[in-house]
N, C-alpha and C positions, 0 to 999 in steps of 0.2 A: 572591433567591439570596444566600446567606450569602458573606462579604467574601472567605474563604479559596477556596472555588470560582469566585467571578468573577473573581479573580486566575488559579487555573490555567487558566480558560477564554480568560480573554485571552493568556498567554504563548503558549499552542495557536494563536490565533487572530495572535500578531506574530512567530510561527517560523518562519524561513525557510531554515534550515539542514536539518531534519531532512527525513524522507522518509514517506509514508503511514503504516507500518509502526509506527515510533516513536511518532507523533501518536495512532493509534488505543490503541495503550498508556496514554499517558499520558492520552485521552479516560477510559479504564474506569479509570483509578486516581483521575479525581476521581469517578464516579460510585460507585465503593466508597465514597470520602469521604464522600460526599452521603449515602449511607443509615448511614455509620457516627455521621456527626457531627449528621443531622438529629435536629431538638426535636418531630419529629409525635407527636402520641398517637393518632392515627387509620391506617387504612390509608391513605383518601379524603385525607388530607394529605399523609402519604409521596407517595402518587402525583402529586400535583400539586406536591410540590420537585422529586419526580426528573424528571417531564413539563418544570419549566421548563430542568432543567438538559441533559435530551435536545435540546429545540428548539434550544437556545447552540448546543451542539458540530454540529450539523450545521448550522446560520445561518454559523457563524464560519471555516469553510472546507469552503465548496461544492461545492469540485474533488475531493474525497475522498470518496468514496462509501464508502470503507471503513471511517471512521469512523464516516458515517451508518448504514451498516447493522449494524454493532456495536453503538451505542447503542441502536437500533430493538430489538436483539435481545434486549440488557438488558430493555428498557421492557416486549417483551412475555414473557418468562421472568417478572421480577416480577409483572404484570399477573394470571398465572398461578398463583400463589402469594397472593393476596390472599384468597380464599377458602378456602382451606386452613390457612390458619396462624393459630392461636389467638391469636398478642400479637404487640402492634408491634413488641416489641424482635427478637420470633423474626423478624418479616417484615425489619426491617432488618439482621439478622444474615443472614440468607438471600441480601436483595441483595448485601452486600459478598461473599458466599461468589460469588457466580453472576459478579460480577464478577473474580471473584481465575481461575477456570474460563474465563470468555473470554480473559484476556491469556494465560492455560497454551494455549489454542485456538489463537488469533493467532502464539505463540512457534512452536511445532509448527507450524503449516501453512507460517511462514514459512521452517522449517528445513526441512522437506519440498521448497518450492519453489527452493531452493539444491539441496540432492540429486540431482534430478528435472535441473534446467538444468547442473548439474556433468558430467552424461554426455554434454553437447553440446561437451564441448571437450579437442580432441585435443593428441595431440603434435606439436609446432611447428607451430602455429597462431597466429593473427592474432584475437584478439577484439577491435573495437571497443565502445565505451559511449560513449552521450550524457548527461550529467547525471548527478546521483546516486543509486544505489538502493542499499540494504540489500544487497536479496537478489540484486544483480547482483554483488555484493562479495562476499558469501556461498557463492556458487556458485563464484565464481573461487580462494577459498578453501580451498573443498570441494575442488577439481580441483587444486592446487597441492600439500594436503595429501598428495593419491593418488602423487603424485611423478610429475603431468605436467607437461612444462615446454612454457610458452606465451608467448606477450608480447600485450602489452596495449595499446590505445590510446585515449586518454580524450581527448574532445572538450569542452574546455575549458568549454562550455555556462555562459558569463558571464551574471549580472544584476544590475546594477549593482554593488556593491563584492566578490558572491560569486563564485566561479569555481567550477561543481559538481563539474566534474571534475576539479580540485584536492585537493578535498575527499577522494574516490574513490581518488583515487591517494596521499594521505598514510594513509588504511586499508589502500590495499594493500600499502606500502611496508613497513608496520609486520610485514604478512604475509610477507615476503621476496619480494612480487611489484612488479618494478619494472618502470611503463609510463611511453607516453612521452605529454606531453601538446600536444593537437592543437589549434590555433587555430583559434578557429568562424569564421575566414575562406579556411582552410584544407580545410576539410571534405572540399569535391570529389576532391581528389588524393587525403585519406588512408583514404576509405573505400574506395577501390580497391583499397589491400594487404591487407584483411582477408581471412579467411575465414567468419565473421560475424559477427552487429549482434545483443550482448544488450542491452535497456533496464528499466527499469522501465514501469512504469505506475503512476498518481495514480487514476486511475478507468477503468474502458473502459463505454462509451454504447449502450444497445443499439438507438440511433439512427444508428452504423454508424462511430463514431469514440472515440478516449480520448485521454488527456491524459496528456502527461511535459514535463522541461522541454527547453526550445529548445536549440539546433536539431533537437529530433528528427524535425520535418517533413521537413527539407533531406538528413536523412540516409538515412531511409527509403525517401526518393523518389531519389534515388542509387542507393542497395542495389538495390532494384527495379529501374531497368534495367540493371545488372549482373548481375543473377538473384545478388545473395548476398542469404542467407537473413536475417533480419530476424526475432530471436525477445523477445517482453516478456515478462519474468518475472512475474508475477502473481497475486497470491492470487486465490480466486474471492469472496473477500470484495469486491474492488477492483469488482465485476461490479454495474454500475448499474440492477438487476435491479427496482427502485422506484422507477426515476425521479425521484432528487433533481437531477439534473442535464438532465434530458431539454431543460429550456426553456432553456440556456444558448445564447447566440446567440459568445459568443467568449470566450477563456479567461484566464485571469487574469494578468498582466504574466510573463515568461519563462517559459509553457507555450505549449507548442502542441496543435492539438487535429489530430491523427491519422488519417485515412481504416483502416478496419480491414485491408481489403483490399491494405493495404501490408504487412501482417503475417504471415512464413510460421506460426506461431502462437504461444498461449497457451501459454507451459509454468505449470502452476497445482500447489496440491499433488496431485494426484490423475492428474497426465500431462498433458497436451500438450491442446490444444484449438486447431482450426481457427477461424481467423474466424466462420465461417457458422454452426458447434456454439453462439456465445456466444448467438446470439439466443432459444435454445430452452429455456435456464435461466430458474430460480426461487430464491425466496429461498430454500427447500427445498435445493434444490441445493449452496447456497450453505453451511449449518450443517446440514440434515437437521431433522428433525421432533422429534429427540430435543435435552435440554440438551446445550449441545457440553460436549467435556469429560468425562462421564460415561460410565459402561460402561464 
């Protein structure tokens, strides 16, 4: 792997600030790179730079299924195109096109899933958030812009020198939504004032659990015997529909890994999905059979 792609493969792999969303971006802007910058004169070599540079990005963070099935989907779009396209330069022109098409894909579905999650939040309301999400921000965004007024409460969710909900709240501030932030030893008391628990998701398991960062265990499991509603915002990209994670035994330093069944549901771009709905999905499901982006 050429020096400039092991480089963005490793900032991916020691970022600990961003969220799925962004990572999976920045995954398909070096595999544009790869077919814009690779020396193959063959297909059969293209294939086997971009094959090393696939295996990295889903090696180098495991808890994200969402990057692994973006780059899978790359891998087999071009795959597709090897036989059909007369010159190499055409075939590499093609992948960086098919790449520039997924991050258009990924932007769209993630705005979608802010839209979708914006209609769950009323006038003077109570939203908590544990850690950081894009599109838990996005959505609060979305609902703020519509000129409903809400308050906010962000659970501090520390790891070591990060504070995610810090983070969260210096985005929202900027949006003229100002929340207050809750100490992850605080938890108990202030997920009682809400009226509900939006999160992200890093992956969901279709071994009956997913991954966000801590405390989203301790909050979940509060909410639930409160009966407040518990909703992850989620692409169905995020939907570990391939089992890159299926053999994970415990999750990687400030995540937790989530019983599904604490989740009143999925809001995904396409609406809302029950727990029980996620087991039934396919990677189909996931982009559909057509190149996404297209039509």
């Amino acid at each position: 792997m050429k020096a400039d792609l092991r480089k963005a493969v490793n900032a991916i792999a020691r970022d600990r600030e961003h969220g799925a969303g962004c990572l999976t971006t920045q995954s398909l802007e070096a595999l544009k790179d790869a077919c814009r910058g690779s020396d193959a004169r063959t297909a059969a070599k293209l294939h086997r730079q971009i094959g090393e540079v696939v295996e990295a990005l889903i090696q180098v963070r495991p808890g994200m299924a969402c990057i692994a099935n973006y780059a899978m989907k790359f891998k087999d779009e071009l795959t597709a195109l090897e036989t059909k396209v007369t010159t190499i330069e055409r075939l590499k022109k093609n992948g960086a096109d098919i790449a520039a098409r997924l991050i258009k894909y990924e932007d769209k579905s993630a705005a979608s899933v802010a839209r979708q999650a914006a209609k769950l939040i009323g006038r003077r309301t109570v939203i908590l958030t544990c850690s950081y999400s894009s599109s838990v921000c996005s959505a609060l965004e979305t609902a703020r812009r519509k000129g409903i007024d809400f308050k906010v409460l962000a659970v501090e969710s520390r790891h070591g020198k990060i504070a995610y909900g810090q983070i969260a709240a210096q985005r929202l501030e900027k949006a003229g939504i100002l929340c207050r932030i809750v100490p992850d030893g605080q938890v108990r008391w202030h997920v009682a004032r809400a009226d509900a628990v939006l999160i992200g998701a890093d992956s969901v398991s279709l071994q009956g659990w997913f991954l966000n960062g801590s405390p989203t265990l301790e909050v979940a499991e509060i909410a639930a015997r409160r009966s407040i509603p518990v909703y992850s915002l989620c692409e169905k990209a995020k939907l570990d529909v391939r089992g890159f994670i299926t053999g994970m035994r415990r999750p990687e330093p400030g995540f937790d890994m989530v019983p599904l069944e604490l989740i009143s549901a999925f809001i995904t771009e396409s609406g809302p999905l029950k727990p029980d709905d996620i087991y039934n999905l396919s990677f189909e499901d996931i982009f559909g059979s057509r190149l996404a982006g297209t039509g």
